[in-house]
C-alpha positions in Angstrom: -89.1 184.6 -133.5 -90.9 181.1 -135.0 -88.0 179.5 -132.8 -89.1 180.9 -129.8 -92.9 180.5 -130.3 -92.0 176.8 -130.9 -90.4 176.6 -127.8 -93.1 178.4 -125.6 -95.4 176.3 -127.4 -93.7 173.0 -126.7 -93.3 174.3 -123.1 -96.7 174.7 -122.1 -97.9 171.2 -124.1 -95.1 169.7 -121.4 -96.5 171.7 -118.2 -100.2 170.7 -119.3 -99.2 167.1 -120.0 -97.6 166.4 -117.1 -99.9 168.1 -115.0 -102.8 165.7 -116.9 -100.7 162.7 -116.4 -100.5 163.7 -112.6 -104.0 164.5 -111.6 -105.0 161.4 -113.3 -102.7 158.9 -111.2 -103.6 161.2 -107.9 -107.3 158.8 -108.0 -105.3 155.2 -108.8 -104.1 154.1 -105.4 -105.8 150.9 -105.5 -102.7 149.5 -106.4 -100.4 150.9 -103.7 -100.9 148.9 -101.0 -100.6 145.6 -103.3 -97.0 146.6 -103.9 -94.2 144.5 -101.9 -92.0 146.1 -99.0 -89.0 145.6 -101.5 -90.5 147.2 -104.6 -91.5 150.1 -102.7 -87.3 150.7 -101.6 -85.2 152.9 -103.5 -81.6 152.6 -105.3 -79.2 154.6 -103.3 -75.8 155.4 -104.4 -74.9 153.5 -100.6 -74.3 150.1 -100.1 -76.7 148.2 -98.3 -75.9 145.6 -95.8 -77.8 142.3 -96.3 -78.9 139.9 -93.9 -75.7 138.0 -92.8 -76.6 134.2 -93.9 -74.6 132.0 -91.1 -74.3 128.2 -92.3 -74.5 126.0 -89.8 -74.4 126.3 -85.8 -72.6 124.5 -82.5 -75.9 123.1 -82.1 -77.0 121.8 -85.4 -74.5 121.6 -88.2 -77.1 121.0 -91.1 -79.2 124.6 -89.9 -78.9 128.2 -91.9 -80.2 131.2 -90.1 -82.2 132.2 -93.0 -83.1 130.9 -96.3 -84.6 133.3 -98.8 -83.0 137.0 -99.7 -84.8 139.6 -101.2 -82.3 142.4 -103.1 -83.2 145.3 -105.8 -81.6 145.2 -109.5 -79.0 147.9 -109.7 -78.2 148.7 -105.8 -74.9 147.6 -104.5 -74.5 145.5 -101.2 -72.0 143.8 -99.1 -73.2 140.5 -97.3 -71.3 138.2 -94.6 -71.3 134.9 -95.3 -70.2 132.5 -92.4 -69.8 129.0 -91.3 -70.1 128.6 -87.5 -71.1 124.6 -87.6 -67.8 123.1 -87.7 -68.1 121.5 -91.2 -66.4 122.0 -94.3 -68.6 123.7 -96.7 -69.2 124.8 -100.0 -71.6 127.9 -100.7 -72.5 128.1 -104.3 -74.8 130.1 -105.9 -75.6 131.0 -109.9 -76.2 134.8 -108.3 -72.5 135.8 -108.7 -72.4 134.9 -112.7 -75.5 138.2 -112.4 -73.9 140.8 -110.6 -70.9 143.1 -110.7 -68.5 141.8 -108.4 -66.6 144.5 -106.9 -64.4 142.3 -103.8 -64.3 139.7 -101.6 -63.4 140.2 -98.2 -61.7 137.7 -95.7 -59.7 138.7 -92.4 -59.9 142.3 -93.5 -57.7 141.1 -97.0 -59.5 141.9 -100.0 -59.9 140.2 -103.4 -60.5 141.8 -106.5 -61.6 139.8 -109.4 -62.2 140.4 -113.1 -65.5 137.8 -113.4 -67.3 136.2 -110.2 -66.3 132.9 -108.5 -67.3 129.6 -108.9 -67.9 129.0 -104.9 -66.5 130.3 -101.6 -65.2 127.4 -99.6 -65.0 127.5 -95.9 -62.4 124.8 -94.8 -63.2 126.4 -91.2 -65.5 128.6 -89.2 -65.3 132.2 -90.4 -66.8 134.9 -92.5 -66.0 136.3 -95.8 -67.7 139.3 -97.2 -68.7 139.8 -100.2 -69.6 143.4 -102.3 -71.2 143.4 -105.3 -73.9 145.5 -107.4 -77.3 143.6 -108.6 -77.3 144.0 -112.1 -79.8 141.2 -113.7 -83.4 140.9 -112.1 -84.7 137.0 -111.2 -84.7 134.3 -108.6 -81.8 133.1 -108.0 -80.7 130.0 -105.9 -77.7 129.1 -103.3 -76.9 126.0 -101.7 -74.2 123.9 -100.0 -74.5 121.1 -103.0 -73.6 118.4 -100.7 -75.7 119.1 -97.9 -79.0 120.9 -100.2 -81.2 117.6 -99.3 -80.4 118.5 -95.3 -81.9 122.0 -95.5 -79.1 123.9 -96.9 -80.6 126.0 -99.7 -82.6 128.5 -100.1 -83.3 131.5 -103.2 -81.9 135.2 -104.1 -84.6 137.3 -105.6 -83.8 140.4 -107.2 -86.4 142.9 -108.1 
């Protein structure tokens, strides 16, 4: 019988904390709209597509479609990575030494690794994909080494 008035007892401390704790964060929403679009996204158990980053174009080999990536710690994504300007180059980025690789996808063939690589190389216009889960939080940075002073770089934050 002491059991079960423990119990009851511990039950309604829970119900009346929780019920404290939400009635006094119902009048703090000062802070809501300070939050960033990104923080305010959820894990799913999906992978999300990111922003395809295309290095490179017919009209300007030096250009990247976008620079800066914004990602969530623990969420898996695929993202295309392509090279459309007719140069050879080199995408490296200290991202994939902080993530979980899972594959790497070129031409539908699929790579599966046991640690992350050191660069993808594109000897030729195309896309690879790559899938991987976010795993360590930070600002990360990618670049085309040889070509970073013309533009080529740009930062991988995960939140």
């Amino acid at each position: 019988m002491q059991s079960y008035r423990n119990f009851a007892l511990a039950a309604f401390l829970a119900v009346l904390l929780s019920a404290t704790a939400g009635s006094a964060q119902e009048g703090d929403d000062d802070d809501d709209a300070a939050q960033p679009a990104a923080a305010a996204e959820q894990v799913t158990r999906a992978s999300k597509d990111v922003p395809e980053l295309i290095l490179g174009s017919k009209d300007d080999q030096f250009t990247v479609n976008q620079k800066d990536f914004t990602l969530i710690a623990g969420q898996g994504y695929r993202w295309k990575i392509s090279a459309a300007g007719g140069l050879e180059y080199k995408f490296r980025t200290d991202l994939f030494r902080n993530v979980w690789m899972n594959q790497i996808v070129i031409n539908d063939l699929e790579v599966h690794m046991n640690g992350a690589p050191a660069w993808l190389e594109y000897d030729a216009d195309g896309t690879i994909q790559i899938q991987f889960t976010t795993v360590r939080p930070g600002v990360y940075t990618w670049s085309v080494p040889d070509l970073a002073g013309r533009g080529m770089q740009g930062t991988i934050t995960i939140r």
